[in-house]
BAPA-126879 format. One record per residue (C-alpha): residue number from 1; residue in three letters; chain; x, y, z. Coordinates in Angstrom, 1 decimal. Layout:
<pts>
pt n->NUM; res->ala; chain->A; u->X; v->Y; w->Z $
...
</pts>
This chain:
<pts>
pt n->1; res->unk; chain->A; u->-22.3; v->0.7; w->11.8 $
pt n->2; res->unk; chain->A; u->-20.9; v->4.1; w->11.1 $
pt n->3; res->unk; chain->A; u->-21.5; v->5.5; w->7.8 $
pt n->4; res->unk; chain->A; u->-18.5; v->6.6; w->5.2 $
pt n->5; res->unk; chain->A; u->-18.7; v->10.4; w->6.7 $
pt n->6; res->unk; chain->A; u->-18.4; v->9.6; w->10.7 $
pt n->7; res->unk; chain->A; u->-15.7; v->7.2; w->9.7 $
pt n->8; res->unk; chain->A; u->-13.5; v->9.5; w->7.8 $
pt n->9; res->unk; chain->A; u->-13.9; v->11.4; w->11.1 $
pt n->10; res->unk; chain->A; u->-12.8; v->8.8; w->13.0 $
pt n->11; res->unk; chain->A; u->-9.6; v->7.8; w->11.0 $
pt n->12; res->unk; chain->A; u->-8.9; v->11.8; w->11.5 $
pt n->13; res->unk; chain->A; u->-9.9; v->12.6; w->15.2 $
pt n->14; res->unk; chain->A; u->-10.3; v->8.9; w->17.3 $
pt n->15; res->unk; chain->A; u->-10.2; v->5.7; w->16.0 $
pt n->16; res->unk; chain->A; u->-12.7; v->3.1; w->13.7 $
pt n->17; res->unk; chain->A; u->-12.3; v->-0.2; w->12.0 $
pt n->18; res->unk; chain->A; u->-13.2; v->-1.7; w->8.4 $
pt n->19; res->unk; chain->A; u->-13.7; v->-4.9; w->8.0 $
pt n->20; res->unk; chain->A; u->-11.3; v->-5.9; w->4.8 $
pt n->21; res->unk; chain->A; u->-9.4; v->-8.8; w->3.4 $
pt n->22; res->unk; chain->A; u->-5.8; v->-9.6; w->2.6 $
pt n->23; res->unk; chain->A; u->-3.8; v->-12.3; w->1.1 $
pt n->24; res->unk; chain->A; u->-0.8; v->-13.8; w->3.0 $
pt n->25; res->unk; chain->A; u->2.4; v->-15.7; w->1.9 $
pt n->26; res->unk; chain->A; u->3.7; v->-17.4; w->5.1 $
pt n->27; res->unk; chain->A; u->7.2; v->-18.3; w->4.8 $
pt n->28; res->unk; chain->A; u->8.7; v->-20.7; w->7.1 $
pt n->29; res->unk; chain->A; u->11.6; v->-22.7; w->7.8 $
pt n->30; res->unk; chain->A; u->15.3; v->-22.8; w->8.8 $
pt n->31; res->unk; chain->A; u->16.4; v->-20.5; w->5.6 $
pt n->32; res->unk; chain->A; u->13.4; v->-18.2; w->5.6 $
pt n->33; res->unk; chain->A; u->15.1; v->-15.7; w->6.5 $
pt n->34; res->unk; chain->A; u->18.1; v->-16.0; w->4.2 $
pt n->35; res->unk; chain->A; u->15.9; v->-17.0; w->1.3 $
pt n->36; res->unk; chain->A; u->13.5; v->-13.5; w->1.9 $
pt n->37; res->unk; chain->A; u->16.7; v->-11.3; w->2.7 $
pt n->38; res->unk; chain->A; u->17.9; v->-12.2; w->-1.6 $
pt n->39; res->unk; chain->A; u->14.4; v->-11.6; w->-2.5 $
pt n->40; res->unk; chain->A; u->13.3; v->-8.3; w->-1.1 $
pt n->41; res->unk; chain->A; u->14.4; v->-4.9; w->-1.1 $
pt n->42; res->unk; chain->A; u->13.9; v->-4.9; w->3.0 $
pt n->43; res->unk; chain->A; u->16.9; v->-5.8; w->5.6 $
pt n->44; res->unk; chain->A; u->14.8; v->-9.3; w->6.6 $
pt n->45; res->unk; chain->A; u->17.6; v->-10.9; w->9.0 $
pt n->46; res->unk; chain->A; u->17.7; v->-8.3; w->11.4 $
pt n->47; res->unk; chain->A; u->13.8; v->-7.7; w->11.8 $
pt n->48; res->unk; chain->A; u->12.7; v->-8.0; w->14.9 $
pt n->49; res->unk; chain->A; u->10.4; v->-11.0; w->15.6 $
pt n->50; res->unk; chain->A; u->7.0; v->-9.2; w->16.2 $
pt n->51; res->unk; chain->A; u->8.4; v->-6.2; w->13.7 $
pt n->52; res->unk; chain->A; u->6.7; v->-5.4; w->10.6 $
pt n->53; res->unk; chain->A; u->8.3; v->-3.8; w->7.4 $
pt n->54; res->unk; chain->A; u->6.9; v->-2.9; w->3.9 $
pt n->55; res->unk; chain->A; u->9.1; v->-4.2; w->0.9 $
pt n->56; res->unk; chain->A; u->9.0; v->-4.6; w->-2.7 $
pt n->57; res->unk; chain->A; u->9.3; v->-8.1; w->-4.6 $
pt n->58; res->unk; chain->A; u->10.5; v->-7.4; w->-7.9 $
pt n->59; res->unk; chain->A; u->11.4; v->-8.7; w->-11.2 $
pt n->60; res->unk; chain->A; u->14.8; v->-9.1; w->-12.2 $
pt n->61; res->unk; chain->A; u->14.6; v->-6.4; w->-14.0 $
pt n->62; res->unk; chain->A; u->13.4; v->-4.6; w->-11.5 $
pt n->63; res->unk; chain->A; u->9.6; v->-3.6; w->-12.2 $
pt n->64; res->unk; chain->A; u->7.5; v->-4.8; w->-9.3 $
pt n->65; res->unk; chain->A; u->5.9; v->-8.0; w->-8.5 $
pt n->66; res->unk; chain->A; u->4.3; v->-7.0; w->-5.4 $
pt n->67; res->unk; chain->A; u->4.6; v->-4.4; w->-2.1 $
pt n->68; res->unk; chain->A; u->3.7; v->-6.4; w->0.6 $
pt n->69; res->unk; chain->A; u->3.8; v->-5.9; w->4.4 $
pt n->70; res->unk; chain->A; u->6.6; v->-8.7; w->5.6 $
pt n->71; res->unk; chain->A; u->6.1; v->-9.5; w->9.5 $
pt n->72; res->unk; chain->A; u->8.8; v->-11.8; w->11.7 $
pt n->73; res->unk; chain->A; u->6.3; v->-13.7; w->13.5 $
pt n->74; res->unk; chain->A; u->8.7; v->-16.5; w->15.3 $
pt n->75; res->unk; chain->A; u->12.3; v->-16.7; w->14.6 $
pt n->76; res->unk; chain->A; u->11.9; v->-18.9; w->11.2 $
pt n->77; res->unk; chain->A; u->8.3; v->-17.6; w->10.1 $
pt n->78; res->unk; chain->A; u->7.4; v->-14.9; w->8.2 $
pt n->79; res->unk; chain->A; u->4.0; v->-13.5; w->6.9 $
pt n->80; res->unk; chain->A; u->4.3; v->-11.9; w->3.3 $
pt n->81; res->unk; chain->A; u->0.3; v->-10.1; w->3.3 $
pt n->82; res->unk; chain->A; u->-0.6; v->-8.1; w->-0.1 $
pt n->83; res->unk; chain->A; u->-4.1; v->-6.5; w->-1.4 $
pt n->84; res->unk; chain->A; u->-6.5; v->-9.9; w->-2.1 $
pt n->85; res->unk; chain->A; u->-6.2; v->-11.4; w->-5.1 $
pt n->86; res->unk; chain->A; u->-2.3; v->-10.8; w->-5.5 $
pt n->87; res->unk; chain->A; u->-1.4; v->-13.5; w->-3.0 $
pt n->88; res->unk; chain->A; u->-0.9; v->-15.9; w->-5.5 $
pt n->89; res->unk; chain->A; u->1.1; v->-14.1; w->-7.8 $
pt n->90; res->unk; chain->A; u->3.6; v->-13.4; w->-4.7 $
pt n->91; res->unk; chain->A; u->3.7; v->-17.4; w->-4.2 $
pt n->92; res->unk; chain->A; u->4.0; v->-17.8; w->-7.7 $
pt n->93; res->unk; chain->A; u->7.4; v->-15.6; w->-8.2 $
pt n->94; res->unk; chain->A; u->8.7; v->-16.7; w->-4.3 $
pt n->95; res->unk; chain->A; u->8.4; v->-20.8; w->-5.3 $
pt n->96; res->unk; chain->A; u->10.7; v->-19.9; w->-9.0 $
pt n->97; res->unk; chain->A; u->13.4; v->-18.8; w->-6.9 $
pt n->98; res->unk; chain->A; u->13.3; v->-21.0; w->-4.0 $
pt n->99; res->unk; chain->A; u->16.0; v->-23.4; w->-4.8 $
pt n->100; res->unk; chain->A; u->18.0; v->-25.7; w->-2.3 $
pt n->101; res->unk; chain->A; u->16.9; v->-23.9; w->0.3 $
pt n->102; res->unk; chain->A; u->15.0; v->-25.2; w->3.3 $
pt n->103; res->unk; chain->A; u->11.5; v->-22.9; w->3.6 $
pt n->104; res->unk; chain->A; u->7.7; v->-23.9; w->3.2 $
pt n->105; res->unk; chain->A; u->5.9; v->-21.2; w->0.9 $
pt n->106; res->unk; chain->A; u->2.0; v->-21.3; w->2.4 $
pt n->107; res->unk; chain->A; u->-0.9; v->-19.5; w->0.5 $
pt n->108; res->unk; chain->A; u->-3.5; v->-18.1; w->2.7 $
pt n->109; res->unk; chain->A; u->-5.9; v->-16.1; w->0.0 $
pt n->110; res->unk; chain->A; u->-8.7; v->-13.3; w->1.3 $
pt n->111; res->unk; chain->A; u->-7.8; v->-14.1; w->5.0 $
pt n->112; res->unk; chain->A; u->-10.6; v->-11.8; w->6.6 $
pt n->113; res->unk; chain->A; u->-9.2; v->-8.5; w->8.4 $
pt n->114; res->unk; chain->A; u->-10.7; v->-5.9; w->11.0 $
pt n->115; res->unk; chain->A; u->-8.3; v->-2.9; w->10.2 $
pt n->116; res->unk; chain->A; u->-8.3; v->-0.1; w->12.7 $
pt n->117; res->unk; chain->A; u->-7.1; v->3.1; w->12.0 $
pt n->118; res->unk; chain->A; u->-6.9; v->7.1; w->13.7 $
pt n->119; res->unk; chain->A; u->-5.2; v->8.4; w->16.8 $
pt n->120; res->unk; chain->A; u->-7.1; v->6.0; w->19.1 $
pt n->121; res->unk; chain->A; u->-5.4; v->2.6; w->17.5 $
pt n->122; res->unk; chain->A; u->-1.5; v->3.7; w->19.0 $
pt n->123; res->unk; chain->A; u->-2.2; v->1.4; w->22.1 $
pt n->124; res->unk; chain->A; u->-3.1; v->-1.7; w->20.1 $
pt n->125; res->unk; chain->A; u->-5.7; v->-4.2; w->20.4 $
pt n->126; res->unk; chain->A; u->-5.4; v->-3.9; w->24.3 $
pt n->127; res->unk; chain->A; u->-5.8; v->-0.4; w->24.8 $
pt n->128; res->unk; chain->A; u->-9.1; v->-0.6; w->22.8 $
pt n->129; res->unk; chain->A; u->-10.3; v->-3.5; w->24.7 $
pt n->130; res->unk; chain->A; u->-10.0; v->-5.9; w->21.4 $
pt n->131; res->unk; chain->A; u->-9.7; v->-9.2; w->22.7 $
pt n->132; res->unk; chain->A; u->-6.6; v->-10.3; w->19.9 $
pt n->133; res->unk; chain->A; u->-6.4; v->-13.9; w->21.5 $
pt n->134; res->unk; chain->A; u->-6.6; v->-16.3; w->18.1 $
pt n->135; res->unk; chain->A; u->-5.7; v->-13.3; w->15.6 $
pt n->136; res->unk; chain->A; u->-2.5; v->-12.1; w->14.5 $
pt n->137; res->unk; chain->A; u->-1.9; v->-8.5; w->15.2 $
pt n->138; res->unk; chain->A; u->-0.1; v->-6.9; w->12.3 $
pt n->139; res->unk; chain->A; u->1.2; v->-3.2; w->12.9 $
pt n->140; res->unk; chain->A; u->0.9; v->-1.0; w->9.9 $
pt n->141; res->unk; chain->A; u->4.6; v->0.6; w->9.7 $
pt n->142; res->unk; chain->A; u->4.7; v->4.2; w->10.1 $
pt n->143; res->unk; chain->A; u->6.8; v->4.9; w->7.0 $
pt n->144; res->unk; chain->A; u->4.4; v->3.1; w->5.2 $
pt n->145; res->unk; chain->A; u->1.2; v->4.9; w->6.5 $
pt n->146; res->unk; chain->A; u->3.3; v->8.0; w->5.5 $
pt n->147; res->unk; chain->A; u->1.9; v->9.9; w->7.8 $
pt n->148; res->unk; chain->A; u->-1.5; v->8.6; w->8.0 $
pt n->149; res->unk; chain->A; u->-1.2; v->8.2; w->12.2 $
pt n->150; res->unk; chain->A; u->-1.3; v->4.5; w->14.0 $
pt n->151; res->unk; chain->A; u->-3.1; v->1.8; w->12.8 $
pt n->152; res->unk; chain->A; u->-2.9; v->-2.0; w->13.0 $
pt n->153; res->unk; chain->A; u->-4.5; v->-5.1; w->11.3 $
pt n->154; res->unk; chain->A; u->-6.3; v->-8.1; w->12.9 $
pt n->155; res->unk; chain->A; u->-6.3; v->-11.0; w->11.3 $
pt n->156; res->unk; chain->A; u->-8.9; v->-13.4; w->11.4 $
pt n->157; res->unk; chain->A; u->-10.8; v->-11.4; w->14.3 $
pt n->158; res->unk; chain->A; u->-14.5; v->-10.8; w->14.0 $
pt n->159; res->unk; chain->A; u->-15.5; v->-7.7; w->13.5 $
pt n->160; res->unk; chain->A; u->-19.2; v->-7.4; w->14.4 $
pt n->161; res->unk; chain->A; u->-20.1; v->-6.4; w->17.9 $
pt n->162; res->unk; chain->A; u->-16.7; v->-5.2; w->19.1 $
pt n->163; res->unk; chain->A; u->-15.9; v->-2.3; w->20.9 $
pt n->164; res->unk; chain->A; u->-14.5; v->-0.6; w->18.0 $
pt n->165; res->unk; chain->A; u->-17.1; v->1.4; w->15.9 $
pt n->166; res->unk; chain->A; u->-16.7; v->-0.2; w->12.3 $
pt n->167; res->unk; chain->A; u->-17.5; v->1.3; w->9.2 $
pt n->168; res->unk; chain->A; u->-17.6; v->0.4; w->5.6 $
pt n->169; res->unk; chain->A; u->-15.3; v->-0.8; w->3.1 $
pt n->170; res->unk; chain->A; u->-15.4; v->2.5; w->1.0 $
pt n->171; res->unk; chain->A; u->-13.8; v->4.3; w->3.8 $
pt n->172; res->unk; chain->A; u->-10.6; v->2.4; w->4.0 $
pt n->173; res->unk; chain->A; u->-9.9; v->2.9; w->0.0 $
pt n->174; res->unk; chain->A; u->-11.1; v->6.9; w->0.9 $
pt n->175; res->unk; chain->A; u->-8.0; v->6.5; w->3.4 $
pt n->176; res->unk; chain->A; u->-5.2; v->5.0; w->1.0 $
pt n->177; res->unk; chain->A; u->-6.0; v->7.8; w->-1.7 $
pt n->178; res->unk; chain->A; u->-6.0; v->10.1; w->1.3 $
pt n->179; res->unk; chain->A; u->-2.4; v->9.6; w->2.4 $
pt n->180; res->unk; chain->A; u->-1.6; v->8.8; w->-1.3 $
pt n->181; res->unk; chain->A; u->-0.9; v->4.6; w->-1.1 $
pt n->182; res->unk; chain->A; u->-0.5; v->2.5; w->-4.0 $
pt n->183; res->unk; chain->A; u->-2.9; v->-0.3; w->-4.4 $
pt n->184; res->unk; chain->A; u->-2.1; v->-3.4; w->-6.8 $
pt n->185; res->unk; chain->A; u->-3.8; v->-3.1; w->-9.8 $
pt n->186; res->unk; chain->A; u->-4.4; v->0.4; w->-9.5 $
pt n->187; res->unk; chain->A; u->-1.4; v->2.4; w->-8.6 $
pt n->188; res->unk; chain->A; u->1.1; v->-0.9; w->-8.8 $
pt n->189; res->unk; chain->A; u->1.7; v->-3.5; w->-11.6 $
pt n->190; res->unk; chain->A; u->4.4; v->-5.8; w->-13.1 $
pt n->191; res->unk; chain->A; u->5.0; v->-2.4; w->-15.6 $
pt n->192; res->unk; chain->A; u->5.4; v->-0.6; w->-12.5 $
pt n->193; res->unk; chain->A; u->8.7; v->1.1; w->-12.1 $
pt n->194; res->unk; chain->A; u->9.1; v->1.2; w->-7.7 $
pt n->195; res->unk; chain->A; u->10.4; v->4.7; w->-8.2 $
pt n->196; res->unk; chain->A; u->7.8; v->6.3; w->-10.1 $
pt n->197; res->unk; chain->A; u->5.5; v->5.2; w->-7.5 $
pt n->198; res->unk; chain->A; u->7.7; v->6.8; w->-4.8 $
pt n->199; res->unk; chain->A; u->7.7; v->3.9; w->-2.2 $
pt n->200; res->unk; chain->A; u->11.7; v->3.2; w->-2.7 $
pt n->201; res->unk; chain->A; u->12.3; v->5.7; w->0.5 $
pt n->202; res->unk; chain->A; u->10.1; v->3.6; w->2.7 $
pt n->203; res->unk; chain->A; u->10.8; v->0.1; w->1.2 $
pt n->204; res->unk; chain->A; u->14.2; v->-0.6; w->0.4 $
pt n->205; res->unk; chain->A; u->17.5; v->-1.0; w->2.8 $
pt n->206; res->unk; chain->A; u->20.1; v->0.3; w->0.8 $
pt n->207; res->unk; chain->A; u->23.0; v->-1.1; w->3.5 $
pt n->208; res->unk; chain->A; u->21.8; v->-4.4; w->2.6 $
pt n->209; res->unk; chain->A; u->23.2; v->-7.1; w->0.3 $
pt n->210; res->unk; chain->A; u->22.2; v->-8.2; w->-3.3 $
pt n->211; res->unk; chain->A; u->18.4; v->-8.7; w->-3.9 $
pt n->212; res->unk; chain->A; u->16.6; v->-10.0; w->-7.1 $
pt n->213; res->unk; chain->A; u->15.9; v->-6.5; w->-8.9 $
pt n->214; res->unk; chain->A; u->18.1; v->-4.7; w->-7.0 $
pt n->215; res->unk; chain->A; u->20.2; v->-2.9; w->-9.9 $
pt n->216; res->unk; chain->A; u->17.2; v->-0.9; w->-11.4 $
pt n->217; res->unk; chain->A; u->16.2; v->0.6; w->-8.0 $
pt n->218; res->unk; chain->A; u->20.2; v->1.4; w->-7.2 $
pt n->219; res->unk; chain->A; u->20.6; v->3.1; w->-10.4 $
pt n->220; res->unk; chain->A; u->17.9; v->5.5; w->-10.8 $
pt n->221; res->unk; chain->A; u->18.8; v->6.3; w->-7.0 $
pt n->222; res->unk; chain->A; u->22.6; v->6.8; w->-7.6 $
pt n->223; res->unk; chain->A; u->22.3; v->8.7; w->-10.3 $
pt n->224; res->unk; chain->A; u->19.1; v->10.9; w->-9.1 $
pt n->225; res->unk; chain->A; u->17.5; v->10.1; w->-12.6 $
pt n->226; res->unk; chain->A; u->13.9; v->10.1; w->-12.7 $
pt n->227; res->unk; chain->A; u->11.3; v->8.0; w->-14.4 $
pt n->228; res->unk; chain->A; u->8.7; v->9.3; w->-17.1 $
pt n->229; res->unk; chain->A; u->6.2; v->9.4; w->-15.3 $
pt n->230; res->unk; chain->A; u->5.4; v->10.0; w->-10.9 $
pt n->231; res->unk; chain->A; u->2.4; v->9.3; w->-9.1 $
pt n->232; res->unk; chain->A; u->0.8; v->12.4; w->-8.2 $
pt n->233; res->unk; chain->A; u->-2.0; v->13.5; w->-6.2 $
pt n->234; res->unk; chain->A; u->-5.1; v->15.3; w->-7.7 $
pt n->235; res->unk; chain->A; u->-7.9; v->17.8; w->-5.4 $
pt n->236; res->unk; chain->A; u->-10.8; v->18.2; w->-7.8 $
pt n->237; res->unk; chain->A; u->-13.3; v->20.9; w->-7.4 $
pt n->238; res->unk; chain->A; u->-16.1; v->19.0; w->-7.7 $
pt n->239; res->unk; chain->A; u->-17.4; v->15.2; w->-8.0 $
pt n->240; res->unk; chain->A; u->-17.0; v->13.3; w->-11.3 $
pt n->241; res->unk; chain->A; u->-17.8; v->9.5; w->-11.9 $
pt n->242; res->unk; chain->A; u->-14.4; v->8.1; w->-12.5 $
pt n->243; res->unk; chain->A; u->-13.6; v->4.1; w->-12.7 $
pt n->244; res->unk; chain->A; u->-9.5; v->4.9; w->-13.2 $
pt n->245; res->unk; chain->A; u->-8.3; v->5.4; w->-17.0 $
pt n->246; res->unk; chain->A; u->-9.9; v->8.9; w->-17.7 $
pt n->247; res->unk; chain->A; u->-7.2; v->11.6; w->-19.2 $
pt n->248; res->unk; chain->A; u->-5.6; v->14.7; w->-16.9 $
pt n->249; res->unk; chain->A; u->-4.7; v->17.8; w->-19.0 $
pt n->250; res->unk; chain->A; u->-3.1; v->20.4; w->-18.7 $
pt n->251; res->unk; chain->A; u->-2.2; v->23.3; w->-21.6 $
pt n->252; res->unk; chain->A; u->-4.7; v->21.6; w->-23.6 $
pt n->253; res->unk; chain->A; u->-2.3; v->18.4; w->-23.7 $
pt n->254; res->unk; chain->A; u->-2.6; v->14.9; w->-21.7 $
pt n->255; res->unk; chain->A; u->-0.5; v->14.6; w->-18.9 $
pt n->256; res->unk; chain->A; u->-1.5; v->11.9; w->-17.3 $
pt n->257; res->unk; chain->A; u->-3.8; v->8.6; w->-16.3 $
pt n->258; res->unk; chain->A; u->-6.0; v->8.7; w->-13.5 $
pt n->259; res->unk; chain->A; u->-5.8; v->5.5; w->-11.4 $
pt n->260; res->unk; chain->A; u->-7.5; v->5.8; w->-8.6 $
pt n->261; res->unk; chain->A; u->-10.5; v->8.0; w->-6.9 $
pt n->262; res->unk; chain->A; u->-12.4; v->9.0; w->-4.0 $
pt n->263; res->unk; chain->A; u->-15.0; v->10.9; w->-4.1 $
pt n->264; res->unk; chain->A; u->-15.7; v->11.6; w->-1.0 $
pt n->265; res->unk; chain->A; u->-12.4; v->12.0; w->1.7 $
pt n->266; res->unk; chain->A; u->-13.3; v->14.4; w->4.2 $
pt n->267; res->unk; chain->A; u->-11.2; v->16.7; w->2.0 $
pt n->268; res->unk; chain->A; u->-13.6; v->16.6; w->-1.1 $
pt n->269; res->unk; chain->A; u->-12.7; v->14.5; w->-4.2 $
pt n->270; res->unk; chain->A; u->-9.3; v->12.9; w->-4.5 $
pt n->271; res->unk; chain->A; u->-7.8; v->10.9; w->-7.1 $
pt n->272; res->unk; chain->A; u->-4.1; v->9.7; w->-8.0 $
pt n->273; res->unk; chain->A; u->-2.8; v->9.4; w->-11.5 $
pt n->274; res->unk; chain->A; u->0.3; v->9.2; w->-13.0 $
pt n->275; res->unk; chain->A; u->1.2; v->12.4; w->-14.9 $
pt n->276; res->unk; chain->A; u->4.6; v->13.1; w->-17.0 $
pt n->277; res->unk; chain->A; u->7.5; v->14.0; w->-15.3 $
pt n->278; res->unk; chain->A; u->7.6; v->17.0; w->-17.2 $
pt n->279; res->unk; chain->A; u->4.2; v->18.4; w->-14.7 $
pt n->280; res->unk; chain->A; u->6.0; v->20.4; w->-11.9 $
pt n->281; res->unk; chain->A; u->3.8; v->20.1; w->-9.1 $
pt n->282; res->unk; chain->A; u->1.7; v->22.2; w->-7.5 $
pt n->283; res->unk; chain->A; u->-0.1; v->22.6; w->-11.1 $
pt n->284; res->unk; chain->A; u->-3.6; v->23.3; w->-12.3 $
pt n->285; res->unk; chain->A; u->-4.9; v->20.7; w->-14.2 $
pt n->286; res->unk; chain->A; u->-8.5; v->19.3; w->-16.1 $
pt n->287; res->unk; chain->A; u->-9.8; v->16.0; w->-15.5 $
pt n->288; res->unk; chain->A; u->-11.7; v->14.7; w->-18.3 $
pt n->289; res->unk; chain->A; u->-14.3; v->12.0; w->-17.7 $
pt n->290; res->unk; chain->A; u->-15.8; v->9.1; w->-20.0 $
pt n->291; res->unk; chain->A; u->-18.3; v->11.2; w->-21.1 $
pt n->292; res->unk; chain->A; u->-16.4; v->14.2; w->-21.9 $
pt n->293; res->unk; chain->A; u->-17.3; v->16.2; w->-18.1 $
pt n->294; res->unk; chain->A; u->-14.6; v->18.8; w->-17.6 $
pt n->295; res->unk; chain->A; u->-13.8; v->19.4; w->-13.9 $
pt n->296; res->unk; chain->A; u->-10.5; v->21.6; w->-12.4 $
pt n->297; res->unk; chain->A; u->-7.8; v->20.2; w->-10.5 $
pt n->298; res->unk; chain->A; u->-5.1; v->20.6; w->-8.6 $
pt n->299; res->unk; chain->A; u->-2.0; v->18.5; w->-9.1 $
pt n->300; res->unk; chain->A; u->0.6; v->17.9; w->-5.7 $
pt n->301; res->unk; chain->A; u->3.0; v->16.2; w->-4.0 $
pt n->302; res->unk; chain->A; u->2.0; v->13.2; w->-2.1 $
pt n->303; res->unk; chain->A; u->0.4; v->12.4; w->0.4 $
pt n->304; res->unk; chain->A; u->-2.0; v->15.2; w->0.2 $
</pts>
């Protein structure tokens, strides 16, 4: 197995795999499509069977209940997959809208997932010698990788012993903060508004029809308003021992909430935190641990 360093590498300059898990919501059925187009922000009738999309399930009020990856398998099945544990909670929100409408809602929670990622990955499963035969191959979109470079997910391959260096599970977290993606119950919860989290570019159609949640996400669009706070990303100049919560300053007032950290990316500590709107970016900042540690930071635009 590769350790966190030689992996980072990898994801850069060739190609390496984590072995990961991820909840799916298969939807299936005559009206799966035309039940998933009202419920996401994503133009779902005209994806491509074998296509992959990210798109937001929100509230009616439009804070979000989920971004998930949503994948036309067949025709009239779809795969909803999240971060594990959040399966559920897509289900949940999916079944209290599914009236009169002929689709089968199936949980699949933790299904286990060999995600590749780095330059290598572009030719698939095939051009790495993966044998794919009883997985499901799951591209990651590029405008959700935002930048990041190819990648794709196996689902319910084995990952020991393949061809594909693997490494550990660190590395794939040290990746998301890297290229500045949201995780559920980090960067993404029911108070979330999808804007201030800056995935609307990559996950809504806006030449599609009427969704559930679809008026908050129009609005702040039409009118260019913006929400207190954005997610930001932070370069620290040196290693502190931060769990998400801890307090980013700047002038000697707080300015934001770190939510997520990586200590070591290849590119030295990262972390992402939502800071007030009022931060224009680049800005020096402090980050204040638990136990009072004072470390400088630099504030940006993501992905880093």
């Amino acid at each position: 197995m590769l350790d966190l360093d030689a992996t980072l590498r990898a994801f850069t300059h060739d190609v390496a795999a984590v072995a990961t898990e991820r909840d799916v919501v298969e939807a299936a059925g005559p009206d799966a499509a035309s039940f998933l187009q009202g419920q996401l922000s994503q133009e779902i009738e005209q994806l491509a069977v074998g296509a992959s999309v990210p798109a937001l399930l929100l509230q009616p009020q439009g804070k979000v209940d989920a971004w998930v990856r949503v994948s036309r398998l067949e025709p009239e099945r779809f795969w909803l997959d999240v971060d594990a544990g959040y399966g559920a909670a897509v289900a949940e929100r999916l079944n209290r809208f599914k009236i009169r409408v002929n689709v089968e809602l199936t949980l699949r929670e933790r299904q286990p997932v060999l995600a590749v990622r780095g330059p290598g990955a572009g030719g698939g499963p095939s051009g790495l010698g993966l044998d794919p035969s009883g997985a499901v191959v799951l591209a990651v979109p590029t405008e959700q990788a935002r930048g990041a470079g190819p990648g794709f997910d196996l689902f319910g391959a084995a990952p020991a012993n393949g061809p594909v260096p693997v490494g550990p599970p660190a590395a794939l977290e040290a990746w998301r903060i890297r290229w500045g993606l949201p995780a559920m119950g980090r960067e993404l919860d029911s108070s979330t508004i999808p804007a201030a989290a800056g995935i609307v570019e990559e996950s809504v159609s806006f030449a599609k029809g009427c969704y559930v949640g679809q008026e908050l996400v129009a609005r702040i669009d039409s009118r260019g308003a913006s929400t207190p706070t954005r997610l930001r990303g932070l370069r620290l100049t040196e290693p502190l021992d931060l769990t998400g919560g801890e307090v980013v300053e700047a002038d000697g007032a707080e300015q934001g909430r770190i939510t997520s950290y990586a200590p070591v990316t290849g590119d030295g500590p990262l972390a992402l935190a939502y800071c007030r709107r009022a931060l224009e970016v680049p800005a020096p900042v402090v980050v204040v641990d638990a136990a009072g540690h004072r470390v400088a930071a630099e504030a940006v635009e993501l992905p880093f």
